[in-house]
N, C-alpha and C positions, 0 to 999 in steps of 0.2 A: 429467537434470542440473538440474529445475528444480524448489524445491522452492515450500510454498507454504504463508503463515501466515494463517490467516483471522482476519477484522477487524482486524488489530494498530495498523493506527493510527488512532489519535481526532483529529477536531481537534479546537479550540480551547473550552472550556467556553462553551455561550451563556449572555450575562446575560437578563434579564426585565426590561422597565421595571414601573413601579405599575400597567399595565395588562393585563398581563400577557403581553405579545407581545413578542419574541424583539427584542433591540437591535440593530441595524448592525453588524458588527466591521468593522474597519479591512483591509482586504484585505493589507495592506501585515504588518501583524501575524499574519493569518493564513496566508503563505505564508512567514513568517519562520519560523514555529511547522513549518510540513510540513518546510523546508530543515533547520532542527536535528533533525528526528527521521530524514527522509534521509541526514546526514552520520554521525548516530549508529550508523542499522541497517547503513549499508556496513562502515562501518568495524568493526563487530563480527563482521558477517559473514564478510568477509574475514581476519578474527584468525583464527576461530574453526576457519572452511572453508578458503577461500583464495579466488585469482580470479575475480572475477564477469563475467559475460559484461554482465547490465539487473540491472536491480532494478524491476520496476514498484509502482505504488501505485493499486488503483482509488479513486473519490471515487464510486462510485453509490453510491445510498441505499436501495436492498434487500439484506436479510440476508444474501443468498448472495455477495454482492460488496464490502460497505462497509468499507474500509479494508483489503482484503486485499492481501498484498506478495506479489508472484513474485519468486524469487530464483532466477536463473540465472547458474549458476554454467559455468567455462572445461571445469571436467572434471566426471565422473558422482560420482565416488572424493570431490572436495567437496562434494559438495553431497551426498552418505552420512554425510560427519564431522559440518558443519554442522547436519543435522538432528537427529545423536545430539547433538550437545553444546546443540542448542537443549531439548532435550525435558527437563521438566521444569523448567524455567525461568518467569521471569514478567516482565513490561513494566507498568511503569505502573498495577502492582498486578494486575494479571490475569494469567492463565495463559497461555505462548504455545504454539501448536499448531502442531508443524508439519506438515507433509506433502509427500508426492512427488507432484508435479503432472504430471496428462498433459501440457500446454499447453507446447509446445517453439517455435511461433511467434506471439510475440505479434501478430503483423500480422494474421492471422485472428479474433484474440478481440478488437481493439477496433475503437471504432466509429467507423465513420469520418464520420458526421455529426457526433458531436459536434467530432470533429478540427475540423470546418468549423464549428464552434457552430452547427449547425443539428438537431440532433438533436431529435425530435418526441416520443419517450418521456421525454425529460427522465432522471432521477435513476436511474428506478426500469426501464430500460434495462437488456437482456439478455447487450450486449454492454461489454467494459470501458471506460470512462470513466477512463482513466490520468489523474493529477495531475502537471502541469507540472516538470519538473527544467531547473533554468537551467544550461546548460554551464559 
């Protein structure tokens, strides 16, 4: 009942100063930017599927995890329509991919050091590094 779109979301374009090194963004700016693409993918989701159970969003910076969304849906029967009606489709000018995910509890797949921001791998962490959703 879970399915699963790899990378889908980007944040926020970094700029460059004349030195070449990556500017500050405003944190404030950069979790305004995840909230609107979180408000967006539910609610499409839920059009499309129906009831979601989570929607996770990783923030690790290796390939296999950067920006991927779980979508866990109420019933199995959603989250079969959801994936057909996603496929072939595109976000943000890209292709979305989806798939049926093994991962039925997310309490095993993240990590719970970073939960405690103490995570030693940083970024590039095997386990998922979920992006903040304010209730």
């Amino acid at each position: 009942q879970t399915i699963l779109i790899q990378n889908m979301y980007q944040p926020p374009m970094e700029t460059f100063g004349p030195d070449g090194l990556p500017l500050p963004q405003d944190p404030k700016e950069v979790q305004t930017h995840f909230e609107d693409f979180y408000e967006d993918l539910c609610e499409e989701l839920i059009e499309i599927g129906g009831p979601l159970e989570s929607v996770e969003v990783c923030q690790n910076l290796s390939d296999h995890l950067r920006g991927n969304v779980y979508a866990k849906f109420e019933k199995e029967e959603s989250a079969a329509k959801a994936l057909t009606a996603l496929m072939g489709r595109f976000y943000g000018g890209r292709p979305i991919l989806p798939q049926f995910s093994p991962v039925l509890d997310f309490r095993e797949a993240r990590c719970r050091q970073f939960e405690e921001s103490e995570c030693q791998r940083g970024g590039y962490c095997n386990f998922m590094h979920l992006k903040h959703v304010p209730s």
